[in-house]
C-alpha positions in Angstrom: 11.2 -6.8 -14.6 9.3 -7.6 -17.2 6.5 -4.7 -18.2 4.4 -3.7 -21.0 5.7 -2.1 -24.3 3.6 1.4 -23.3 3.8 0.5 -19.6 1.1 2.7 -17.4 1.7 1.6 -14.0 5.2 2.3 -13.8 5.6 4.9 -10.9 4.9 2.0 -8.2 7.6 0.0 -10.5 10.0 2.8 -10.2 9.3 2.6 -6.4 10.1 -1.0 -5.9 13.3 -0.3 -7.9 14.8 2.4 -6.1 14.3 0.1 -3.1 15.9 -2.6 -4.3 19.1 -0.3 -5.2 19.1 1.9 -2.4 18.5 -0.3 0.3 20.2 -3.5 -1.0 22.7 -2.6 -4.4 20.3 -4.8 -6.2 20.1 -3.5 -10.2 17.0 -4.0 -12.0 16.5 -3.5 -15.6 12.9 -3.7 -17.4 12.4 -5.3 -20.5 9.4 -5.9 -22.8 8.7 -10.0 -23.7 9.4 -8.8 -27.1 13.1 -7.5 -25.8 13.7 -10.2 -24.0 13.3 -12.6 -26.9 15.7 -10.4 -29.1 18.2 -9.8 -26.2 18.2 -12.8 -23.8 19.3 -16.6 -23.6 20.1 -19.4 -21.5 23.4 -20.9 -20.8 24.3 -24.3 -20.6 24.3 -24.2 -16.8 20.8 -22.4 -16.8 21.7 -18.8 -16.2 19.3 -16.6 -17.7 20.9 -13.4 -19.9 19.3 -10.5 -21.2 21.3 -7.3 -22.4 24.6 -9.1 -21.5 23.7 -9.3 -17.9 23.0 -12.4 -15.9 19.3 -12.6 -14.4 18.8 -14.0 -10.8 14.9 -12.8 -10.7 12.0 -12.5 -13.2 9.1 -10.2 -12.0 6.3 -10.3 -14.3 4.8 -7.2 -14.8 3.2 -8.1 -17.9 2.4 -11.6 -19.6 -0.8 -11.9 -17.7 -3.3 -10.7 -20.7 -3.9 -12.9 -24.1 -2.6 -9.2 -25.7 0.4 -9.6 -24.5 1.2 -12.1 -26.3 0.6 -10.4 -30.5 3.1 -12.7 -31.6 5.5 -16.0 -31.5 7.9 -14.0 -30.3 6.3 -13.4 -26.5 5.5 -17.1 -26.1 9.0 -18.0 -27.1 10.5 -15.3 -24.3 8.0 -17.0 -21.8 9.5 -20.4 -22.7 13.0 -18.5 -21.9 12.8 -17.4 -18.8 10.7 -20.9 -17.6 13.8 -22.9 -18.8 16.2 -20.5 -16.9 17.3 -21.3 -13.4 16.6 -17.3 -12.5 13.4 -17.4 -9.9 10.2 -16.8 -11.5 7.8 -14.0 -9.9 5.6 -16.1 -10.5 6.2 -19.3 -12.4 4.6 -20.7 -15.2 2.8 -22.9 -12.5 2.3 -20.3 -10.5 0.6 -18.2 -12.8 -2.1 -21.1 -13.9 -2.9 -21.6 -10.1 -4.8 -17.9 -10.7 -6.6 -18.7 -13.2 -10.7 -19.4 -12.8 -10.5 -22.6 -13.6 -8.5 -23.9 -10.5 -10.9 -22.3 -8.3 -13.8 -24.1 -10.1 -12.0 -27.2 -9.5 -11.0 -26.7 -6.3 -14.4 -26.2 -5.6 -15.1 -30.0 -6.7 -16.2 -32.7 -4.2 -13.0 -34.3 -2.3 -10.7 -32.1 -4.2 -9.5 -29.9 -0.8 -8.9 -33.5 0.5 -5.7 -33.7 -1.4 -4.3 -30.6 0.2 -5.5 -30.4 3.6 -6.1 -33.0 6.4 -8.0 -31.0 9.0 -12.0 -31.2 8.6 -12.6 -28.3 9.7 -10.2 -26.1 7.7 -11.6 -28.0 5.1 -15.7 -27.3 5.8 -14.5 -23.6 6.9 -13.0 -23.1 3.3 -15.6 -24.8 1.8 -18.1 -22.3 3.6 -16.4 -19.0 2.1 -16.8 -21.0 -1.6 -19.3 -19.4 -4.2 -20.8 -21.7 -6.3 -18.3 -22.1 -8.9 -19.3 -24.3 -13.0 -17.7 -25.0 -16.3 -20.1 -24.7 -18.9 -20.5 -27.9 -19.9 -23.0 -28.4 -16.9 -26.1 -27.9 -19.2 -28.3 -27.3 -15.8 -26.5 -24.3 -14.7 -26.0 -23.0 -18.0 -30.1 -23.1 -18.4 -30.2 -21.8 -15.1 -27.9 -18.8 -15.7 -30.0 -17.9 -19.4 -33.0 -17.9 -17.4 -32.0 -16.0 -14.2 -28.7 -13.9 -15.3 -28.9 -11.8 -12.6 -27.5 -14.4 -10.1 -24.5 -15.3 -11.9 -21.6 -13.7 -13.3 -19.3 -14.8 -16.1 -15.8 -14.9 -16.3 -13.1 -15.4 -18.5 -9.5 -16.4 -17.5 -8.8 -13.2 -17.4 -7.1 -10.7 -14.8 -7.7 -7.6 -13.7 -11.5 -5.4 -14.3 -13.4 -4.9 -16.6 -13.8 -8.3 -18.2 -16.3 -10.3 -16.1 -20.0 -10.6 -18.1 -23.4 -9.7 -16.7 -26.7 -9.4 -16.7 -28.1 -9.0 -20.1 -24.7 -9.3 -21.9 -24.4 -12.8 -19.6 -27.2 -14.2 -21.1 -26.3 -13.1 -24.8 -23.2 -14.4 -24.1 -24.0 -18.1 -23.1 -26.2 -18.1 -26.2 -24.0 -17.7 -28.7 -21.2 -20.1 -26.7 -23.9 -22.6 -26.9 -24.0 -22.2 -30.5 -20.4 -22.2 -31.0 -19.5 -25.5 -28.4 -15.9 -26.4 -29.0 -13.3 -25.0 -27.1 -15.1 -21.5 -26.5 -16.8 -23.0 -24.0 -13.6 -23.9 -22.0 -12.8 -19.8 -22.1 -15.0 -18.9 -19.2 -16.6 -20.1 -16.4 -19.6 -19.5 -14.6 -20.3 -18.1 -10.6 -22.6 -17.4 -8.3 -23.3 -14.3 -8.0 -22.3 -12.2 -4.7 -24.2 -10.1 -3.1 -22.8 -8.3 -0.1 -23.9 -5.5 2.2 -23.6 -1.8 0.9 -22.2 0.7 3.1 -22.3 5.0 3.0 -19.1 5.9 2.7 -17.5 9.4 1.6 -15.6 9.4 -1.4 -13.2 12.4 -3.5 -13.8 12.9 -7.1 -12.4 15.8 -9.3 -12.1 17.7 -5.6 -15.3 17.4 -4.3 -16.8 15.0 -1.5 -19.7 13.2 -1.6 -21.5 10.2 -0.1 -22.4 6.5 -2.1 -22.7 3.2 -1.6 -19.8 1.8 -1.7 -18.9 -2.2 -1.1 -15.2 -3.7 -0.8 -13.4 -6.9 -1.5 -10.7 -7.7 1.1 -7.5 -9.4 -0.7 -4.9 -11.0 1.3 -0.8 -10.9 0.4 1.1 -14.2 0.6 4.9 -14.6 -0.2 5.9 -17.9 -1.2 9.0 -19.5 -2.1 9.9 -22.8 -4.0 12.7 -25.2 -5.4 11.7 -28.0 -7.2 9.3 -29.6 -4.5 11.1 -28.0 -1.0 8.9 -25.2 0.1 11.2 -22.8 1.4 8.8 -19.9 2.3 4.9 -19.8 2.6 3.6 -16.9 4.7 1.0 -13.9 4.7 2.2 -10.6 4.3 -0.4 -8.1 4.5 -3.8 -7.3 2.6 -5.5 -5.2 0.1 -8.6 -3.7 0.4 -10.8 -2.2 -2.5 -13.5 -0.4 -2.7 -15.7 0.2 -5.3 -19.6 2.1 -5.7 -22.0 -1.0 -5.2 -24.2 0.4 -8.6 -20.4 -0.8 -10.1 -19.9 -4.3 -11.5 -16.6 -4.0 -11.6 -13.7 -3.9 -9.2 -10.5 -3.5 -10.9 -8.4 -0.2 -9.2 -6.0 0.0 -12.5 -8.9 0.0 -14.3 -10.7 2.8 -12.9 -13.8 1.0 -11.5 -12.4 1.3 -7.4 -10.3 2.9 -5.3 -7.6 1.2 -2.9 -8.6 1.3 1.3 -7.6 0.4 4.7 -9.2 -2.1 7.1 -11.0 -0.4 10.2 -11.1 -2.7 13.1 -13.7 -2.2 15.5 -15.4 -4.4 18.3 -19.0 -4.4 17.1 
């Protein structure tokens, strides 16, 4: 497992590692990037070491922030365990699929063509889409400094706290104008969403109370890879956030929401 040098989310970490030895004698041992450059290689059949032990599975629990990386050393851990035949939670490739970008371009005319056959998967995907732009579309850009409100900005980025709005958007794609170049390619600009509020009860410091409150619905998938074979491609469960709609945020390690269930109900 590889997690942060001062790691804060470790007790659901601890969890998923007491599982793994109690219920199937699987050992895990966490590592920094920065350990696992000093204390790992690759054999000449692939095997990944670290610590003198051999490696089946790489979990990233860290190496998804640019601070992650503070030195050559990181990158050259990454490069590691990507040339290793251990499994990769997730891959290199993997990882990129995340990123903003790809759903911008996904978004692109005839682009879900290439992935899917059926027309009507394909105009019901399409449907869910928010209008999604690099910023070298000039219109939008003009659009977005005139009428910040409706868009958000975001950088490759996960987790909260770092998409741009409002005000701050507009100051923002200022100054990227100005620079050009490559900053530009750092963000990308979305429509922004604006979904129904609802009154829900909430627990702060002890004490109830009522807000507005929206939620984003995120659904699990497990997938599985060699080389081109998909072995395993299935859903496996959902996460539900919730956050106070006066909140631009959404991140729950962050501090901006709070983790939920799903109610179903016929209405």
């Amino acid at each position: 497992m590889v997690v942060q040098p001062e790691e804060r989310n470790m007790y659901d970490q601890y969890c998923l590692v007491n599982h793994l030895k109690e219920s199937y004698g699987v050992a895990t041992i966490r590592k920094t990037l920065a350990q696992v450059e000093a204390q790992g290689q690759v054999l000449t059949d692939g095997t990944l070491v670290v610590d003198g032990r051999t490696v089946a599975v790489v979990y990233f629990r860290a190496g998804y922030a640019p601070t992650d990386y503070p030195s050559e050393a990181e990158w050259r851990a990454r490069l590691l365990m990507e040339q290793s035949s251990a499994v990769k939670c997730p891959s290199i490739a993997y990882h990129l699929v995340g990123t903003k970008k790809i759903q911008q371009e996904l978004a692109k005319p005839n682009v879900l063509e290439r992935f899917l056959d059926n027309k009507d998967d394909i105009a019901k995907l399409r449907k869910s889409f928010a209008g999604l732009w690099s910023l070298d579309n000039e219109e939008i850009v003009r659009s977005a400094i005139q009428k910040p409100n409706l868009f958000v900005l975001k950088p490759q980025r996960e987790g909260g706290g770092n998409n741009i709005y409002g005000q701050d958007l507009q100051d923002t794609l200022i100054k990227l104008q100005k620079e050009q170049g490559e900053a530009l390619a750092a963000y990308i600009l979305m429509q922004r969403i604006f979904p129904k509020a609802s009154l829900t009860p909430l627990v702060r410091g002890g004490d109830c109370f009522e807000d507005l409150t929206i939620s984003e619905l995120g659904i699990y998938g497990a997938y599985l890879r060699n080389r081109d074979k998909v072995i395993l491609n299935n859903q496996s469960g959902y996460l539900m956030r919730t956050k106070v709609s006066s909140s631009n945020e959404g991140g729950v390690a962050a501090g901006f929401a709070v983790l939920d269930s799903v109610l179903l109900t016929d209405e």
